[in-house]
C-alpha positions in Angstrom: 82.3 131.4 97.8 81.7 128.9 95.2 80.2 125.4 96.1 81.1 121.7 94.8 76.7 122.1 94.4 77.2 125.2 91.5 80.5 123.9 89.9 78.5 120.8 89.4 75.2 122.4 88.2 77.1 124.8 85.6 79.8 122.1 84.4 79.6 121.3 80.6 81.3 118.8 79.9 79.9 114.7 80.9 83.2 113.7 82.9 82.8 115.9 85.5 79.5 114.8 86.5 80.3 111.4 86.0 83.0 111.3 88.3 81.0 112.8 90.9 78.8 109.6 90.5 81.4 108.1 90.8 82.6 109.5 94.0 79.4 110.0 95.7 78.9 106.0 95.1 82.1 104.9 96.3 81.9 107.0 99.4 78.3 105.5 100.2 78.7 101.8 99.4 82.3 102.2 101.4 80.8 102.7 104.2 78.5 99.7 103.9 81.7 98.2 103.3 83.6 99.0 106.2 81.1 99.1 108.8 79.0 96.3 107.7 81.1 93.3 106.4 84.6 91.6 106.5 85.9 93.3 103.3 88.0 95.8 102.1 86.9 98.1 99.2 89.4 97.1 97.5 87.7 93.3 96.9 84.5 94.8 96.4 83.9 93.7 92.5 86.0 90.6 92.9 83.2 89.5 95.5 80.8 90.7 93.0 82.0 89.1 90.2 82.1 85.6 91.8 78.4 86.3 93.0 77.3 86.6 89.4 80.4 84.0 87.8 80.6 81.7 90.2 83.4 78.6 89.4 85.7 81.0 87.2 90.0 81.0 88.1 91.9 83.3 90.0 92.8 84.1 86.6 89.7 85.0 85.0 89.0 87.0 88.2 92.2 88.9 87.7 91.1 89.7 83.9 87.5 90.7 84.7 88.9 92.7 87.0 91.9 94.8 86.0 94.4 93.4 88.6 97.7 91.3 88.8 97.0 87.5 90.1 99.5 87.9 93.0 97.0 90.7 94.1 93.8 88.4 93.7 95.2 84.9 95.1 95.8 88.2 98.4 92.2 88.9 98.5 91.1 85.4 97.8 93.5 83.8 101.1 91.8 86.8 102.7 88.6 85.8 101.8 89.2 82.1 102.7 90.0 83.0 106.3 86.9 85.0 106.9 84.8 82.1 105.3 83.1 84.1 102.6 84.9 81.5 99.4 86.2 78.0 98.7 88.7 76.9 96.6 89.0 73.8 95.0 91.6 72.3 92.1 90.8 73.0 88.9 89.6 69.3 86.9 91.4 70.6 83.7 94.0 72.6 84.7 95.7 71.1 88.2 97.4 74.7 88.7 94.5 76.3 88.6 91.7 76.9 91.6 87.6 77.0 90.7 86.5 79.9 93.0 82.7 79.5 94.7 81.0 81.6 97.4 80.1 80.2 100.6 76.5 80.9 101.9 78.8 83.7 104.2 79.6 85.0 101.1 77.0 85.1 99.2 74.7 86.8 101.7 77.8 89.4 101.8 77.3 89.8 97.6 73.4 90.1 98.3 73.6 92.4 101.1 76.1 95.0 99.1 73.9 94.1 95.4 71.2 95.6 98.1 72.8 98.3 99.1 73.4 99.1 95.2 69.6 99.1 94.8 68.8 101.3 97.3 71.9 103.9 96.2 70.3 103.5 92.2 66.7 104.6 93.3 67.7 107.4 95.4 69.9 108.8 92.6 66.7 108.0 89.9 63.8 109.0 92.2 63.5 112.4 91.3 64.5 111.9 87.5 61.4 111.6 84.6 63.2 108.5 84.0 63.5 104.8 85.2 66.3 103.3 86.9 66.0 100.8 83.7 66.3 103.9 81.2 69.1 105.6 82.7 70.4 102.1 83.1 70.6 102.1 79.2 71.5 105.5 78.6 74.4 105.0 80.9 75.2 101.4 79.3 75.0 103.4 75.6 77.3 106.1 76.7 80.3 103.4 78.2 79.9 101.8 75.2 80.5 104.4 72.9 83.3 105.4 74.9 85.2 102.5 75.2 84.5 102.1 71.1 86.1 105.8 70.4 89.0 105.0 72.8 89.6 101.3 70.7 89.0 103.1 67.6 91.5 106.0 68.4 94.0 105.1 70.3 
């Protein structure tokens, strides 16, 4: 019988190992996730993205990160209640809510930004590259993807 191990080994084409990266990650930070904080996976890059853009809007998080508000201001009343943001009124727009991470919620972002660390060198420590190079290589591959898919469709 035929393991996930040799499909992956003899695949030719990019997608298919890059959605096993994909997968393997998500099932390892997950867990983190789930056994180790007061998050769902689901807010995982919203906590994230305040971490590094701290004092942005519900609706800049919303852009960054691919979802409808109703489904962020969710998250973010979630987040409120377990202590990990504040919210406070927006000086030039009085509709809008400036989003900052408590010290709860930052040592949350820093302990999963860990976690990431830790996933990156295990998948780099047997390579003959950096985690820096692959870094790039990976960062030079999106790009030129996302810049096929603008220019072609």
């Amino acid at each position: 019988m035929i393991d996930y191990e040799d499909i992956m080994k003899n695949s030719p084409f990019l997608v298919n190992h890059l959605i096993s990266l994909s997968k393997t990650h998500d099932f390892y930070i997950n867990k983190h996730i789930k056994n180790e904080t007061d998050i769902l996976p689901s807010q995982y890059y919203m906590l994230l993205f305040l971490y590094y853009e701290m004092g942005v809007t519900q609706s800049d998080i919303a852009k960054a990160c691919l979802m409808d508000r109703s489904g962020v201001s969710r998250a973010f009343k979630d987040f409120e209640e377990k202590g990990l943001i504040t919210r406070e009124v927006d000086s030039d727009n009085k509709r809008a809510y400036k989003i900052h991470l408590t010290k709860k919620g930052i040592e949350t972002a820093e302990f999963l930004i860990e976690k990431e660390k830790e996933w990156d060198n295990m998948i780099c420590e047997e390579l003959d590259m950096s985690r820096e190079d692959v870094l790039k290589l990976l960062s030079k591959i999106s790009l030129k993807s996302l810049e096929f898919n603008r220019n072609h469709f």
